[in-house]
C-alpha positions as CSV (number, residue, x, y, z in Angstrom):
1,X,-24.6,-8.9,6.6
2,X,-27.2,-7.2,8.5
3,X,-26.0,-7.2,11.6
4,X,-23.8,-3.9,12.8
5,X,-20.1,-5.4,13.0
6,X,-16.9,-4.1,14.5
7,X,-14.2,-4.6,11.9
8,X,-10.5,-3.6,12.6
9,X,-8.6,-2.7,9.6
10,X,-4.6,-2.7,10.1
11,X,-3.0,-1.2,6.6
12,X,0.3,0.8,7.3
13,X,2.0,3.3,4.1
14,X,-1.6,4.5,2.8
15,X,-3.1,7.9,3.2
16,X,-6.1,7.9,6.0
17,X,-9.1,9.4,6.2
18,X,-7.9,12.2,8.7
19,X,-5.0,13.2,6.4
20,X,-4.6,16.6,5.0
21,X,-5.1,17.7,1.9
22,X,-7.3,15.2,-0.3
23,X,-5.4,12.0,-0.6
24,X,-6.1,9.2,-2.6
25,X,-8.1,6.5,-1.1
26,X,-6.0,3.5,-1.2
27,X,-6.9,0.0,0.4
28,X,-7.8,1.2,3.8
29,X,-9.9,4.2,3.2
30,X,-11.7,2.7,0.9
31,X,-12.8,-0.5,2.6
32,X,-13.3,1.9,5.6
33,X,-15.7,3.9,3.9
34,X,-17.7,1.3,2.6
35,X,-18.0,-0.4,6.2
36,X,-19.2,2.6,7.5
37,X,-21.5,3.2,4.3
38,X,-22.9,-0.3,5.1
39,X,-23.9,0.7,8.8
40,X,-20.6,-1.2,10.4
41,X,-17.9,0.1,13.1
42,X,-14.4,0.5,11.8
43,X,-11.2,0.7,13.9
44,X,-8.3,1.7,11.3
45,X,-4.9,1.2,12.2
46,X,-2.1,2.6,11.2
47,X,1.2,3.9,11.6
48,X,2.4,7.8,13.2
49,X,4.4,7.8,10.0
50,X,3.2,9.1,6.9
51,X,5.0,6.7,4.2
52,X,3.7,9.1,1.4
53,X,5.1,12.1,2.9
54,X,8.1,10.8,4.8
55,X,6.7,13.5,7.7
56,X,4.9,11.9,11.3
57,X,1.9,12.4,11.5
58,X,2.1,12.8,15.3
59,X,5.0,11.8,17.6
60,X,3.2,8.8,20.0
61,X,0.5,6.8,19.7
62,X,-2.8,8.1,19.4
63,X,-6.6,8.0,18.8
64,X,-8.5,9.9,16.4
65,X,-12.2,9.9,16.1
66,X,-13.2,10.6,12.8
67,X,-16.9,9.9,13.1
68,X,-19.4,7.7,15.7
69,X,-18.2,4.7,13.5
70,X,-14.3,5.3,12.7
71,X,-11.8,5.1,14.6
72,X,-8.0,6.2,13.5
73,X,-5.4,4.3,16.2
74,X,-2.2,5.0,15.3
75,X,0.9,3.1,16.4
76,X,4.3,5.0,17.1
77,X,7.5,4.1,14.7
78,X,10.5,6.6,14.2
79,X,10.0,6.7,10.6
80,X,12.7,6.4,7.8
81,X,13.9,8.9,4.9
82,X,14.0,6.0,2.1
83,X,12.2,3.4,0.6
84,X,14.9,1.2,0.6
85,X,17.3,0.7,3.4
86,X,18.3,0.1,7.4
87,X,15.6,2.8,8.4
88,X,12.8,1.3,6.9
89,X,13.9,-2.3,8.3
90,X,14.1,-0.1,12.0
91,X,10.7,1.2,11.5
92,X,8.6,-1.8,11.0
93,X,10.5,-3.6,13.5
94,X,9.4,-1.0,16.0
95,X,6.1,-0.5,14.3
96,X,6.0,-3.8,15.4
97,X,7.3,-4.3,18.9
98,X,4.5,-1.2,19.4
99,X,1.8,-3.1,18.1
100,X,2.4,-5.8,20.1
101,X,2.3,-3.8,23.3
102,X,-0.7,-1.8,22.2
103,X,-2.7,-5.3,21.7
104,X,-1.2,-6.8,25.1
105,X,-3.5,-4.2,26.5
106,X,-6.4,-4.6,24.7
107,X,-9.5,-5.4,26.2
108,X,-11.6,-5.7,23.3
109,X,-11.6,-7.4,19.9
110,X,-13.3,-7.3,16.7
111,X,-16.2,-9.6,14.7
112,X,-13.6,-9.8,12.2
113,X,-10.2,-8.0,10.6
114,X,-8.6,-7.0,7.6
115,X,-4.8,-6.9,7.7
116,X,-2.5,-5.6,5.2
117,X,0.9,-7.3,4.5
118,X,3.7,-6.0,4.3
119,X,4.8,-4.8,6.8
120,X,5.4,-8.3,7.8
121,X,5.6,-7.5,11.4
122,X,3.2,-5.4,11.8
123,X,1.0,-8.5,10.0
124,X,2.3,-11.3,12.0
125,X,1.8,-9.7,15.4
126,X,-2.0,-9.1,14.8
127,X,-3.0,-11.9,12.9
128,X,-1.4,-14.2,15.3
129,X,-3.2,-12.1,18.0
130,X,-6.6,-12.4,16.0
131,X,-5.9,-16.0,15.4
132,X,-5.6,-16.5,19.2
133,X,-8.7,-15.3,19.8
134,X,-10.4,-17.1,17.1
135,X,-11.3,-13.9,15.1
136,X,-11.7,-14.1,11.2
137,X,-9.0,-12.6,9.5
138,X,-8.4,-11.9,5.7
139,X,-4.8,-10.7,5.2
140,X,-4.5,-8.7,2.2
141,X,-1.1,-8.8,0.3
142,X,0.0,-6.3,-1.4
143,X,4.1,-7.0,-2.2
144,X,5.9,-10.4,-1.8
145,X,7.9,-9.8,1.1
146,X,10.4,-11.2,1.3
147,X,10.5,-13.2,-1.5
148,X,11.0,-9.7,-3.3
149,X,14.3,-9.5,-2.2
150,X,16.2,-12.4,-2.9
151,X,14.6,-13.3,-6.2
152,X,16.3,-10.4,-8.1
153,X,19.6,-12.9,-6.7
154,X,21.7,-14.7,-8.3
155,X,20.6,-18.2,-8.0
156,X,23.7,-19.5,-6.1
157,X,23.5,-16.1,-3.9
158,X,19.8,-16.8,-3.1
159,X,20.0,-19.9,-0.3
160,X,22.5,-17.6,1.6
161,X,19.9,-14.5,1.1
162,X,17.4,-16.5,2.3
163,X,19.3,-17.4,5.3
164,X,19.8,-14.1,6.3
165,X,16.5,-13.1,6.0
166,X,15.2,-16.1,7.6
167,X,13.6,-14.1,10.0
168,X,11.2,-12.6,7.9
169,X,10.5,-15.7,5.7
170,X,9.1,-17.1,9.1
171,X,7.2,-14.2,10.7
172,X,5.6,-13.5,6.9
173,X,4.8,-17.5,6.6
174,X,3.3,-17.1,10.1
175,X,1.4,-13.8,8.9
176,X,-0.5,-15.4,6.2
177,X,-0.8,-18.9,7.6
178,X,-2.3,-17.5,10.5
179,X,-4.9,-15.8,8.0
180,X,-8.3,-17.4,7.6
181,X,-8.4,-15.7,4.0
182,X,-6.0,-14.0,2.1
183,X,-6.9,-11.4,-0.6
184,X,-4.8,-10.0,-3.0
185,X,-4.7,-7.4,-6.0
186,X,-4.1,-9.7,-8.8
187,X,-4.5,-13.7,-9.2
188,X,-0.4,-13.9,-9.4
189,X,0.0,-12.5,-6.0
190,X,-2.7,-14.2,-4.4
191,X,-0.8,-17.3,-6.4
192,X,2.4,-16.6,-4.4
193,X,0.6,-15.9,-1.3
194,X,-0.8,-18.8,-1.0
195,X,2.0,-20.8,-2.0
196,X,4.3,-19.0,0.5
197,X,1.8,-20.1,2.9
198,X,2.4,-23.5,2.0
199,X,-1.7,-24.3,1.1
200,X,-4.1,-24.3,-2.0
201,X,-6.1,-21.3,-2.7
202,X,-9.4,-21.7,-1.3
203,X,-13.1,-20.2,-2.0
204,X,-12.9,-17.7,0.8
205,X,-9.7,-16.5,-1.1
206,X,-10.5,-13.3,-3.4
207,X,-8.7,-11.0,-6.0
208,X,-9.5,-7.6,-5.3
209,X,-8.5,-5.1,-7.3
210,X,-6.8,-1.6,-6.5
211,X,-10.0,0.8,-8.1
212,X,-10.7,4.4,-7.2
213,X,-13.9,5.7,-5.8
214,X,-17.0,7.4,-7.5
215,X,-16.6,10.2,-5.6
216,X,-17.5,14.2,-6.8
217,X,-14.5,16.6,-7.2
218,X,-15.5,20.2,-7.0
219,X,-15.1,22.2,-10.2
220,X,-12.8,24.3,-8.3
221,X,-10.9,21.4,-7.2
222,X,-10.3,20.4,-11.1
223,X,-9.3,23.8,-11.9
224,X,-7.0,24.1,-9.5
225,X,-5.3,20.4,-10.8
226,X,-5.5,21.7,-14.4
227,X,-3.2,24.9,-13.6
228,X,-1.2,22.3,-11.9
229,X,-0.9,20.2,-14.7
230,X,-0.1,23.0,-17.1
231,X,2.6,24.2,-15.4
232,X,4.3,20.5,-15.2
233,X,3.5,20.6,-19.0
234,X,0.4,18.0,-19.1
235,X,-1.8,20.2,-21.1
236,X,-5.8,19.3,-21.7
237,X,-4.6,19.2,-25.7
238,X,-6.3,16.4,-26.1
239,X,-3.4,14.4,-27.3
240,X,-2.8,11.1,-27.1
241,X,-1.3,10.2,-23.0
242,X,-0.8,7.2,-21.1
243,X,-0.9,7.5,-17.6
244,X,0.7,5.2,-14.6
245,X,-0.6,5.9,-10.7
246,X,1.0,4.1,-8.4
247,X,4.0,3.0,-6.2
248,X,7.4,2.6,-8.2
249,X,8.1,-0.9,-7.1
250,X,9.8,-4.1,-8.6
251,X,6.0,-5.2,-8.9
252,X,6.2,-3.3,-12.5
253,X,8.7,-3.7,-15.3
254,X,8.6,0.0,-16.6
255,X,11.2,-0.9,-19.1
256,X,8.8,-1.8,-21.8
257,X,7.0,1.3,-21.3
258,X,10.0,3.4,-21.5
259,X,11.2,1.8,-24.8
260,X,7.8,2.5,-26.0
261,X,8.2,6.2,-25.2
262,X,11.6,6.2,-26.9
263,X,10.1,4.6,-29.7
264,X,7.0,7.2,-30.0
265,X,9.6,10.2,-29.1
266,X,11.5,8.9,-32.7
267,X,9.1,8.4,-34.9
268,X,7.9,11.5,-33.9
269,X,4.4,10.8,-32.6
270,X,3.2,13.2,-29.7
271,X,2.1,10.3,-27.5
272,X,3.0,11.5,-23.6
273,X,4.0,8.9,-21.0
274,X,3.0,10.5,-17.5
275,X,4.3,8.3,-14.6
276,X,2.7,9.3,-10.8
277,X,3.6,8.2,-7.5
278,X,6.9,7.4,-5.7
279,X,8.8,4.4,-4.3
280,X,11.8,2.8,-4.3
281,X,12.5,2.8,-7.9
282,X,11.8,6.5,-8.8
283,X,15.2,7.2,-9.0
284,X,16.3,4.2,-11.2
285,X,13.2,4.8,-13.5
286,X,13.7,8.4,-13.6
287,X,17.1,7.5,-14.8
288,X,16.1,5.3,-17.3
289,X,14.0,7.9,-19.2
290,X,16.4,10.9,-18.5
291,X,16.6,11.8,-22.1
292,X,12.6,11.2,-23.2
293,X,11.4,14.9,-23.0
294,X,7.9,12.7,-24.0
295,X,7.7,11.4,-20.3
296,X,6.8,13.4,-17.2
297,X,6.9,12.4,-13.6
298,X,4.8,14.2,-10.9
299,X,4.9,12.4,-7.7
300,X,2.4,11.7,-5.3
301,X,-1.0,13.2,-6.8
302,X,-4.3,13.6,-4.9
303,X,-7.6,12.8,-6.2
304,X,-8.7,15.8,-8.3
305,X,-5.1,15.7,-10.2
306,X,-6.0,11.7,-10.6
């Protein structure tokens, strides 16, 4: 593409660009960087609410300019304290309802869009808008809502489960069918995506994987992360570690890799399972390997830690 674009990238529960601190670049930053890099205008959207951090990042809606070519726009929601729960369902219906008034008003519209799902809402309400106004749309899927929640039913319970979420079975069939691509981080959830959609997967389809950028850490920056590491007992000893970054989600089975630390722990071998990140199965997991003094948890991490 050589001519300048405007792209408007919806993702809500990532770090942006104008967080403090040095966040990991997940989907949005990321693409947003790149688009820039590449000469195009970006408007990011995203939610007040700082999923990482469970803190708001401001109290209303707002607009941030980052730079002549980014554009932060983020969309009020009153937040929730867990992952799992009636909050969280609040929040995106909200988040939502908000976006949906903040488009209502818009006078402009992108070349072409890249919207995350889930939320479902938040994806339905600006990919139908998109679609309405016959802009291009990839919607990138990065957990199978809400498919997520009945499977783990039993199979007699899951008809009724679906029925009571048949809300979001239709708004998140909507989202993706509304979608003139979808994207996905691995071929079995662009698999599901598509079959949720109720179509084959098609060329403009693409797997994308979740990879970090190339980008310099200061040697100060790495210093500081080692100290930090010490003191949670990750030493540079050059033993042998395994390392998970990411959200705790159903998406993973971590109970493989737990019996592998137990299994390592008793046979004595000084192998070190270090699990990063949080979701809605750090407790459970952290249960799970209660008595491994071979696996260490530290949370949310930022790029030089990484």
């Amino acid at each position: 593409m050589s001519a300048s674009l405007t792209v408007w990238i919806l993702q809500t529960g990532e770090p942006l660009p104008s967080d403090s601190g040095n966040p990991r670049p997940m989907r949005a930053m990321n693409l947003a960087n790149a688009l820039v890099a590449a000469g195009h205008k970006v408007v990011l959207w995203s939610s007040s609410f700082y999923h990482q951090e469970k803190r708001h990042r401001t109290d209303c809606d707002d607009r941030l300019t980052v730079s002549p070519s980014l554009e932060i726009r983020l969309i009020a929601s009153p937040g929730y304290r867990r992952n799992i729960g009636p909050g969280r369902l609040w929040d995106h219906a909200i988040l939502g309802r908000n976006l949906a008034r903040l488009l209502a008003a818009e006078t402009s519209r992108p070349d072409v869009a890249f919207v995350g799902y889930p939320p479902i809402e938040t994806a339905a309400v600006m990919a139908r808008w998109l679609s309405e106004r016959h802009v291009p749309c990839m919607v990138d899927v990065k957990d199978q809502w809400p498919t997520i929640f009945t499977d783990p039913l039993p199979g007699f319970l899951r008809p009724v489960g679906r029925i009571a979420l048949a809300p979001y079975f239709y708004y998140g069939r909507r989202a993706l069918r509304d979608a003139t691509a979808l994207s996905a981080m691995a071929d079995g959830f662009l698999q599901w995506a598509a079959g949720f959609a109720g179509r084959a997967v098609h060329g403009m389809d693409r797997v994308v994987p979740l990879t970090a950028p190339s980008g310099e850490v200061s040697s100060a920056e790495l210093a500081e992360a080692g100290l930090w590491w010490d003191a949670l007992g990750v030493m540079d000893d050059r033993g042998q570690r395994i390392c998970f970054i990411g959200s705790h989600s159903s998406a993973f089975d971590m109970g493989p890799v737990f019996e592998a630390a137990r299994l390592t722990a008793v046979a004595g071998n000084n192998c070190q399972f270090v699990v990063c990140g949080e979701g809605e199965h750090t407790d459970d997991w952290r249960q799970k390997a209660i008595d491994l003094p071979n696996v260490c948890f530290s949370g949310w991490i930022d790029r030089a830690k990484i």
